[in-house]
C-alpha positions as a printed NumPy array, in Angstrom:
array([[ 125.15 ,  140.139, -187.429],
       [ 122.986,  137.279, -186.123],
       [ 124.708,  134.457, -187.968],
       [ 128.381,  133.887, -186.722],
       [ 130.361,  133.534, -183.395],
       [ 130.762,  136.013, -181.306],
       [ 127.684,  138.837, -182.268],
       [ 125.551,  137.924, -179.042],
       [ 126.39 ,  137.98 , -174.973],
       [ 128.588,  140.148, -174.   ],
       [ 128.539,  141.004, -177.566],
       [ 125.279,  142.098, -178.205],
       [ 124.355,  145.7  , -176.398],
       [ 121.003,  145.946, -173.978],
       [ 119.262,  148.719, -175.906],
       [ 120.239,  152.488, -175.54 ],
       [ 117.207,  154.135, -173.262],
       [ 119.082,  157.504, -172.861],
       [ 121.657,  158.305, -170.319],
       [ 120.739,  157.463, -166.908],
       [ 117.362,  155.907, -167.967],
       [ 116.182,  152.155, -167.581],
       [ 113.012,  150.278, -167.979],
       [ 109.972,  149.282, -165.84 ],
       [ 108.296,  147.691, -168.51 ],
       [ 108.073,  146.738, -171.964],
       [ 105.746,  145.316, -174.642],
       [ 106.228,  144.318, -178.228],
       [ 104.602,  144.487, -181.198],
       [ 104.59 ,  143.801, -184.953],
       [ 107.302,  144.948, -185.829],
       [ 108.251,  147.56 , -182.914],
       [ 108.703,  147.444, -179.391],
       [ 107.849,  150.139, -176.84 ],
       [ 109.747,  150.585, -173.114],
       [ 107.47 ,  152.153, -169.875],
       [ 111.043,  154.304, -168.248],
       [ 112.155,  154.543, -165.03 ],
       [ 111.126,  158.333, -164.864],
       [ 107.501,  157.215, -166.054],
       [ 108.286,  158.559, -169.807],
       [ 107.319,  155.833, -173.068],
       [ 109.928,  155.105, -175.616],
       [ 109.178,  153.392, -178.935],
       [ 111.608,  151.338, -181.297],
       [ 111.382,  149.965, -184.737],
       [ 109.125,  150.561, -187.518],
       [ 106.867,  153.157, -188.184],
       [ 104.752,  152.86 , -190.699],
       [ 101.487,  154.196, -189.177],
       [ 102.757,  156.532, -186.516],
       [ 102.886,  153.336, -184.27 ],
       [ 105.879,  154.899, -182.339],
       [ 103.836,  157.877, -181.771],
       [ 106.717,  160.779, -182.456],
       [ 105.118,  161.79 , -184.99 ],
       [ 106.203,  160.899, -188.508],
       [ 106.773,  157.508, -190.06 ],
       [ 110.604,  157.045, -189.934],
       [ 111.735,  153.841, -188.182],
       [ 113.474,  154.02 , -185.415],
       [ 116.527,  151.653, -184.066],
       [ 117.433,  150.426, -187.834],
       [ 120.686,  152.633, -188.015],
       [ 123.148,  154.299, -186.398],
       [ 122.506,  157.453, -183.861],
       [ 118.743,  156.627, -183.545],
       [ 118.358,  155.36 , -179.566],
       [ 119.421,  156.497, -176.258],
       [ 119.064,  160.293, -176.304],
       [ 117.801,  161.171, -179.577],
       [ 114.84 ,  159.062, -179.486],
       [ 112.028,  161.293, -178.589],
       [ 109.77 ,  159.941, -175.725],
       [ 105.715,  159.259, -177.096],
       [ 104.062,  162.297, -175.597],
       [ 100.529,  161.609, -174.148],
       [  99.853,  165.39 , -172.935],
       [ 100.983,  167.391, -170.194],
       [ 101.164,  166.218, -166.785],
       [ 100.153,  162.295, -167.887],
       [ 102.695,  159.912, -166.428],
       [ 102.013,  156.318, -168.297],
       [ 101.127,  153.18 , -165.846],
       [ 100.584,  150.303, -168.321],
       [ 101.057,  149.827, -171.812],
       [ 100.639,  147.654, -174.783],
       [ 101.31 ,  147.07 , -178.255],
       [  99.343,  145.561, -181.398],
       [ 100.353,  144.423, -184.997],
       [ 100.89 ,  148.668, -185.709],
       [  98.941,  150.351, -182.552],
       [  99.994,  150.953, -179.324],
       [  97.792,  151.984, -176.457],
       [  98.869,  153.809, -172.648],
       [  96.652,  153.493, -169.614],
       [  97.887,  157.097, -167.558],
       [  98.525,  157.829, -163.657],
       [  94.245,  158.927, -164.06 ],
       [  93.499,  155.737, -165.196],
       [  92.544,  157.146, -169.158],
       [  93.485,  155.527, -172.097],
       [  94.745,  157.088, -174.984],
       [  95.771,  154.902, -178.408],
       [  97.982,  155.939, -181.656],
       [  99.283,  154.509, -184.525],
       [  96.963,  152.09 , -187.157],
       [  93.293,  152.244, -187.265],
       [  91.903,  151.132, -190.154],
       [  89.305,  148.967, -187.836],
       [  88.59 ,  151.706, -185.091],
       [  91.268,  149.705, -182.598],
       [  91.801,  153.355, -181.384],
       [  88.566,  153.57 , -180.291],
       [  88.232,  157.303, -181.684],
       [  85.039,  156.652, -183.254],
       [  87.189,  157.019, -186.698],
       [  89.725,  154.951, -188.816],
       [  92.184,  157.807, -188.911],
       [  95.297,  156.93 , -187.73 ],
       [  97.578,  158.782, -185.647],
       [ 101.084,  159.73 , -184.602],
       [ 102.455,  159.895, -188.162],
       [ 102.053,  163.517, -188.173],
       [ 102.285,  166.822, -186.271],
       [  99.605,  167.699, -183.741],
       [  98.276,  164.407, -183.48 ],
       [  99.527,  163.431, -180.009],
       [  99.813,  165.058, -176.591],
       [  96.835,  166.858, -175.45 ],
       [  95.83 ,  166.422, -179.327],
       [  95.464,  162.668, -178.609],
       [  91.846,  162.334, -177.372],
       [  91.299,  159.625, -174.615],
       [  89.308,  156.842, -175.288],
       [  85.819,  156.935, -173.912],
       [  85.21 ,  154.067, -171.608],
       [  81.389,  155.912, -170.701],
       [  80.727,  157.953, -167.63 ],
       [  83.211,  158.067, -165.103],
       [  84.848,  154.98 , -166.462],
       [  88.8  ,  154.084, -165.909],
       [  90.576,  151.038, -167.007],
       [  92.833,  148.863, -165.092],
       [  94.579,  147.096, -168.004],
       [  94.574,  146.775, -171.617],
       [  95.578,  144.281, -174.202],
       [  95.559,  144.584, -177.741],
       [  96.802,  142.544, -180.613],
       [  96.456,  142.892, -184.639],
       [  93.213,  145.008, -184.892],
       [  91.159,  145.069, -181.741],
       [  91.902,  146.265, -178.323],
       [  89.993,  145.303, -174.394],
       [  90.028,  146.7  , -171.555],
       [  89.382,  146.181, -167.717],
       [  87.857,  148.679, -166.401],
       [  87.576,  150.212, -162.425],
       [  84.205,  148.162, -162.214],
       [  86.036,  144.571, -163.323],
       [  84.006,  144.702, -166.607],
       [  85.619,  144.203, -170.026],
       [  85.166,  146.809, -173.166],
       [  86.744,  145.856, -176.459],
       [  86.789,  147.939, -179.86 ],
       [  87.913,  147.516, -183.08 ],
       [  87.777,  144.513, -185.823],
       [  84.542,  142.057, -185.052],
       [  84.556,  140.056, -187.86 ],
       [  85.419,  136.911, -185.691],
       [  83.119,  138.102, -182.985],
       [  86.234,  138.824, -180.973],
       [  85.064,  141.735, -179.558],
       [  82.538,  139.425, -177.534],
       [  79.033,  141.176, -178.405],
       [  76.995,  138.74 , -179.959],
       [  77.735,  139.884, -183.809],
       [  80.424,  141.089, -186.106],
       [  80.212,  144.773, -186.665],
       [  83.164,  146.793, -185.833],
       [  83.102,  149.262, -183.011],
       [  84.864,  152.666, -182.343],
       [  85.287,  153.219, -186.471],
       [  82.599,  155.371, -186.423],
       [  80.804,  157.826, -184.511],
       [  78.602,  157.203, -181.633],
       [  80.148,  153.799, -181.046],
       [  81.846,  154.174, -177.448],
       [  81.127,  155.399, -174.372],
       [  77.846,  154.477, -172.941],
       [  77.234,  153.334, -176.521],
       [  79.748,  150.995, -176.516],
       [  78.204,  147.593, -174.393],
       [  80.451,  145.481, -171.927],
       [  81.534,  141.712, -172.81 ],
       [  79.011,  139.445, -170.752],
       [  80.805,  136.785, -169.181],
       [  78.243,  135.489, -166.9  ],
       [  76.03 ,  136.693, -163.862],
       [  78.39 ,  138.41 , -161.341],
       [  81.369,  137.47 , -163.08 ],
       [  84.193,  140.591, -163.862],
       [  87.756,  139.971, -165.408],
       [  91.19 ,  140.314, -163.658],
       [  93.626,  139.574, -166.722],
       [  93.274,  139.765, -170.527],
       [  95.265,  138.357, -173.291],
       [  93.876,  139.553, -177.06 ],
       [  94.597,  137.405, -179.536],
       [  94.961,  137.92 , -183.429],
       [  91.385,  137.326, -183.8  ],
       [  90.288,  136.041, -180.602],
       [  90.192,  137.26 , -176.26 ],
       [  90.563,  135.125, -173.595],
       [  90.167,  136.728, -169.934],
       [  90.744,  135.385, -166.443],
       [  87.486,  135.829, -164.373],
       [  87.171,  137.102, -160.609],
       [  87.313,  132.965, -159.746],
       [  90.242,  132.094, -161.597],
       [  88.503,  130.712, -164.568],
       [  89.183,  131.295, -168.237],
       [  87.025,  132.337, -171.208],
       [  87.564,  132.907, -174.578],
       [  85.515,  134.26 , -177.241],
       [  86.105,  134.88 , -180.972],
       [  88.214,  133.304, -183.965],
       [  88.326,  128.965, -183.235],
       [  89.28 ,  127.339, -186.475],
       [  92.365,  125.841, -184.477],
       [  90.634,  125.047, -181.544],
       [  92.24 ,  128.344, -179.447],
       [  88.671,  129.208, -177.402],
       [  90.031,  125.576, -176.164],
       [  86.331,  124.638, -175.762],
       [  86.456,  121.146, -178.168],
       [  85.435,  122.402, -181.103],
       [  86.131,  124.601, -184.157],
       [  82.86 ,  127.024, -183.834],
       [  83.517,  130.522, -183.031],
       [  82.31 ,  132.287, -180.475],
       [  80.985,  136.024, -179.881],
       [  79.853,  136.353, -183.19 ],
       [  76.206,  135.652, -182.839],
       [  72.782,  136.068, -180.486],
       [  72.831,  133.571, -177.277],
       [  76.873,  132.713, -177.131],
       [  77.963,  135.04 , -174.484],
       [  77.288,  135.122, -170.683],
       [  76.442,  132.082, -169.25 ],
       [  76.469,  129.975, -172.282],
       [  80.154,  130.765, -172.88 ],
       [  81.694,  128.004, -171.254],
       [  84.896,  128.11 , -168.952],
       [  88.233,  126.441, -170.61 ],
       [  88.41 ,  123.188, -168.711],
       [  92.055,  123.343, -167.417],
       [  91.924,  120.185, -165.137],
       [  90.496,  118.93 , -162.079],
       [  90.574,  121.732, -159.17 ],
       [  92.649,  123.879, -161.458],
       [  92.392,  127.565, -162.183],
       [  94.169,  130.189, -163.861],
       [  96.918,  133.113, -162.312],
       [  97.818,  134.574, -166.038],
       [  97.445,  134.22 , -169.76 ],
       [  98.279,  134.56 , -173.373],
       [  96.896,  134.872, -176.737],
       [  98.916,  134.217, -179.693],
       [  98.072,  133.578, -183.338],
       [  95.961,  130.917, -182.933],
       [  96.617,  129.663, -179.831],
       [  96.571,  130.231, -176.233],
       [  98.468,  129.314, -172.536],
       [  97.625,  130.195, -169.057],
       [  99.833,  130.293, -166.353],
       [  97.816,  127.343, -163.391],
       [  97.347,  127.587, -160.24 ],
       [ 100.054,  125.27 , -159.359],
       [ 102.413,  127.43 , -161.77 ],
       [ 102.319,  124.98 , -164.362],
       [ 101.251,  125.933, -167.608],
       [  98.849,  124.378, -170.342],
       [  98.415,  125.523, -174.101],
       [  95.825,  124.805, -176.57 ],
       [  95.102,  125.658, -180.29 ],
       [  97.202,  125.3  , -183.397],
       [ 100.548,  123.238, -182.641],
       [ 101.34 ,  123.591, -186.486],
       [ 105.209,  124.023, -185.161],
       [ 105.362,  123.278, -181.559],
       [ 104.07 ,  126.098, -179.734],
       [ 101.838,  124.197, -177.321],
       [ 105.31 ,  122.444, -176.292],
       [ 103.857,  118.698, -176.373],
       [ 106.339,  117.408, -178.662],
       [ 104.406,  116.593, -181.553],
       [ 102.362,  119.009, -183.796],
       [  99.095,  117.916, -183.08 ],
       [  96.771,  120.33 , -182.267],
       [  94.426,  120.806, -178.995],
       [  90.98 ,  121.929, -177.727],
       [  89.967,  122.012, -181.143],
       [  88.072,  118.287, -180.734],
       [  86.362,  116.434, -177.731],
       [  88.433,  115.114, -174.798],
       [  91.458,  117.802, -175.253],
       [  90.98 ,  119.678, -172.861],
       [  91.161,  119.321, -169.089],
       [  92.808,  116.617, -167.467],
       [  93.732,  114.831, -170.955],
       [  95.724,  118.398, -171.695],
       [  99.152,  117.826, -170.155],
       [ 101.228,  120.857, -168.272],
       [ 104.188,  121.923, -170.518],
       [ 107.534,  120.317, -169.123],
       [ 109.776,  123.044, -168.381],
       [ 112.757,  120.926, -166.622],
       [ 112.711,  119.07 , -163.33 ],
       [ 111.38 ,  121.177, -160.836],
       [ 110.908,  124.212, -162.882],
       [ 107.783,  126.274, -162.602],
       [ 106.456,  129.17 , -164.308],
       [ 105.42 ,  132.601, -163.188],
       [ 104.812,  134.405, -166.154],
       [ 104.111,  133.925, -170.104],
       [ 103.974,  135.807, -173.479],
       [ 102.824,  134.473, -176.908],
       [ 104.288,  135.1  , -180.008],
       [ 102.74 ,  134.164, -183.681],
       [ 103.448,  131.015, -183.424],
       [ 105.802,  130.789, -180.3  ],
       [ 105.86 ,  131.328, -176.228],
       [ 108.358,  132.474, -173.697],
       [ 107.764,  131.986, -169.736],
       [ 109.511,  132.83 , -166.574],
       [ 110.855,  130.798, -164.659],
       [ 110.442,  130.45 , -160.728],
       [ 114.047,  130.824, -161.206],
       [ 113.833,  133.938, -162.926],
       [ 115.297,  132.708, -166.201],
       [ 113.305,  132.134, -169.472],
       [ 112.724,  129.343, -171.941],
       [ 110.8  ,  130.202, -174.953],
       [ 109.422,  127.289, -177.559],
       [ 107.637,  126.821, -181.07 ],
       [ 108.716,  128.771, -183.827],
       [ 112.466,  129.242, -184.123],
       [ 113.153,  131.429, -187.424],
       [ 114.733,  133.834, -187.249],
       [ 116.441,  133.461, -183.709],
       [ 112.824,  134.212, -182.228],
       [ 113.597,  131.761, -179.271],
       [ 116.875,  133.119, -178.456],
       [ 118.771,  129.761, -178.61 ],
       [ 121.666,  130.465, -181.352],
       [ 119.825,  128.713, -184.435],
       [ 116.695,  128.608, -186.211],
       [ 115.098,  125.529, -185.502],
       [ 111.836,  125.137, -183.513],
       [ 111.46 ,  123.85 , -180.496],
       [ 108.38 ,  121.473, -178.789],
       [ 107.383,  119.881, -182.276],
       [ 109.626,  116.395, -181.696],
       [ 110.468,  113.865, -178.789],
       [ 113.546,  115.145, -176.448],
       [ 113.136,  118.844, -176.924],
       [ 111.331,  120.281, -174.034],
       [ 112.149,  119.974, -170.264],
       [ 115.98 ,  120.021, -169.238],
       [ 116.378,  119.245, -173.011],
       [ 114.851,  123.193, -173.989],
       [ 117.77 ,  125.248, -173.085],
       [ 116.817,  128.617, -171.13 ],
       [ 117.9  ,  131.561, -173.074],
       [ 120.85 ,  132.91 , -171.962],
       [ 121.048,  137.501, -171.306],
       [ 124.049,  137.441, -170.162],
       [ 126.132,  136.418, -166.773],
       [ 124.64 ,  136.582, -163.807],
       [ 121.435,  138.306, -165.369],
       [ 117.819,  137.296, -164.179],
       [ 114.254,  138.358, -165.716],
       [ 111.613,  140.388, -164.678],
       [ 109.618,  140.912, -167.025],
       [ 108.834,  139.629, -170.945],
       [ 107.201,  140.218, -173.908],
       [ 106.642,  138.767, -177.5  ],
       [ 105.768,  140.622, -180.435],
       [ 104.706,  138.874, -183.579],
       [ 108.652,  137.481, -184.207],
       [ 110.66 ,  139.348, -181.32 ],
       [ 110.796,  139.211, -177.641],
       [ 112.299,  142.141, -175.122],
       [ 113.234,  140.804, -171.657],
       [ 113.893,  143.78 , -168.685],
       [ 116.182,  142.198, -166.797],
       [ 117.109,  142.362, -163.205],
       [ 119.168,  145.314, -163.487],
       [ 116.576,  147.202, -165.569],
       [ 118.133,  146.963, -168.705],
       [ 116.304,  145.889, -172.217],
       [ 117.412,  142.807, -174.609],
       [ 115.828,  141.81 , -177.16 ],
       [ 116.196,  138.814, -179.84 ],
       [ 114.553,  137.788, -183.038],
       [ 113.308,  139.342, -186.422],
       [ 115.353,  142.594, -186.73 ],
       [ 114.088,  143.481, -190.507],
       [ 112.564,  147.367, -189.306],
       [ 115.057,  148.002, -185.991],
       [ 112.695,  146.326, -183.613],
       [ 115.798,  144.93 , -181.972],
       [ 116.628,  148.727, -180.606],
       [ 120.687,  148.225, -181.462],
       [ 120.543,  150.356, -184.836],
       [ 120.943,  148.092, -187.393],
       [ 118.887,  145.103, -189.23 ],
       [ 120.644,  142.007, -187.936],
       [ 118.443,  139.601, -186.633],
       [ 120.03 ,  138.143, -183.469],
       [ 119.182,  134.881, -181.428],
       [ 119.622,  132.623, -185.18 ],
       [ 123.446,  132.07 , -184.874],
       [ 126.118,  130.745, -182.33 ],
       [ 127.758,  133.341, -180.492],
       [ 124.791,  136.396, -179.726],
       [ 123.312,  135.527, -176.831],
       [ 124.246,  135.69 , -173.373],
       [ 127.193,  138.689, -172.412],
       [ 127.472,  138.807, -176.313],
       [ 123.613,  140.104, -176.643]])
């Protein structure tokens, strides 16, 4: 399916939860996606390689027939743990619970479980529920969110300060060198040093990038720290940050979004990044090698001087269309609309932007505002919540139902089979 008339809309199934149940939430990943259930249970989809779907073997899940609804196992996080907030990476997933813990499974070859190993888990027997240890934020430490992405993970924490574990080589993890933390032993807790971002200053959203973080600070400004070879730290330059002595703090400086403007959300993709403004426009910088900053041209930003700022322009997304939300893919993005519908841009392969073909979308004259179609879930049906993995996006939609469109190659999809959907005429809307 994915490449004639008629496999999408009304065509093309919401994915099979289990009778009775519908999402909350939902995040993607790699190649896998993960629902948060209306009866605070976690459900996981697609490949897994790893034990990234946490049930405890490496079978995919949602590539063939008789795999969803009821006989996909829930992820169990121990007895008595109902999961708040979740999140997925290139092959890790990790759950903040109603007690504010965290527990991680799946790859770890970098320590972005923060178990002070590089064991992975969830592939095998006994490795989750009460098995799963928590990760150790230091004394009496919670977390508020998380965000992870191919091989590091942050968190907020109750206090407003920001932990992050796993690869460093970029200096993503924020600490002023390049050494992994939470592969080995002795590396988190109290051990494990918060991300200075400047005197008094604490986080209120995160977005982790492929090699690179960006937070939201308590005044609605935005810094990034890590990979910047594309110019995604959107500071004017190509020099990383994080990675060395004297970067961090108060000599990070804050992305210059405009004059008078400030940030409500944000995302990290491959090598890029967009915030949601104040004025619910929204602004992307970095790599633009195929439209993803949605400027019409592939010419990248924030990577030189005078990018940035007021010489940055908002992303049109149609007369009188604003955005409330937004999700980066590899090389891709997907908002909400104040209406509630969604328009995704950049990368098209593979159906990725839901709009019935392959081609990309931002990288030429005439292809954004009322020209970018929105993607279409179906009659009547609104959005209220998105998420992109690294070629996929899931959408729960107003009546708490899951779609999802793109790559399909491991079941990430959820409709038990390998079509991708999204790339052809005919599989979106009622057909989807």
């Amino acid at each position: 399916r994915g490449d004639g008339a008629g496999e999408m809309g009304g065509n093309l199934p919401a994915v099979d939860l289990g009778a009775g149940r519908s999402a909350s939430a939902m995040t993607a990943g790699g190649n896998f996606a993960c629902a948060l259930l209306d009866d605070a249970t976690y459900k996981c989809w697609g490949q897994g390689a790893s034990g990234r779907l946490g049930i405890g073997d490496i079978n995919n899940r949602g590539d063939g027939a008789g795999e969803m609804g009821d006989n996909l196992p829930a992820v169990d996080l121990g007895q008595g743990h109902a999961v708040q907030r979740v999140t997925s990476g290139a092959n890790h997933s990790c759950a903040i619970l109603d007690d504010g813990t965290v527990k991680c499974w799946g790859g770890n070859a970098n320590g972005q479980l923060g178990l002070g190993d590089v064991t992975s888990r969830g592939f095998g027997p006994d490795q989750m529920a009460d098995a799963l240890l928590s990760v150790d934020l230091g004394n009496g430490r919670t977390a508020v969110a998380v965000d992870s992405s191919s091989n590091h993970t942050c968190a907020i924490l109750d206090n407003g300060k920001v932990k992050c574990w796993g690869l460093n080589i970029d200096g993503q993890l924020g600490l002023g060198d390049t050494v992994n933390r939470g592969d080995g032993p002795g590396e988190m807790g109290a051990s494990l040093p918060s991300v200075s971002l400047g005197a008094g200053r604490t986080a209120v959203a995160l977005a982790v990038g492929n090699s690179h973080t960006c937070a939201v600070l308590d005044d609605a400004t935005v810094k990034c720290w890590g990979r910047n070879d594309s110019g995604q730290l959107g500071l004017g330059d190509v020099l990383p940050r994080g990675d060395g002595a004297g970067e961090m703090g108060g000599n990070l400086p804050t992305v210059a979004l405009g004059a008078g403007r400030t940030a409500v959300a944000i995302s990290a993709g491959d090598l890029h990044t967009c915030a949601v403004l104040d004025n619910a426009e929204v602004k992307c910088w970095g790599l633009n090698s195929i439209g993803q900053l949605g400027q019409g041209d592939t010419t990248s930003r924030g990577d030189g001087p005078s990018e940035m700022g007021g010489n940055l322009p908002a992303i049109d997304l149609g007369t009188g269309r604003t955005a409330t939300a937004i999700t980066s893919g590899t090389a891709f993005n997907c908002a909400i609309l104040d209406d509630q519908t969604v328009k995704c841009w950049g990368s098209g392969g593979t159906g990725r932007l839901g709009t019935g073909d392959g081609l990309a979308r931002g990288d030429g004259a005439g292809e954004m505002g009322n020209n970018l179609p929105t993607v279409d879930l179906g009659t009547g049906r609104t959005v209220s919540g998105v998420d992109s993995g690294f070629t996929h996006t899931c959408a729960v939609l107003d009546d708490a139902t899951v779609k999802c469109w793109g790559v399909n190659t491991l079941g990430p999809l959820g409709l038990g089979d390998t079509a991708h959907r999204g790339d052809g005429p005919g599989e979106m809307g009622n057909n989807l």
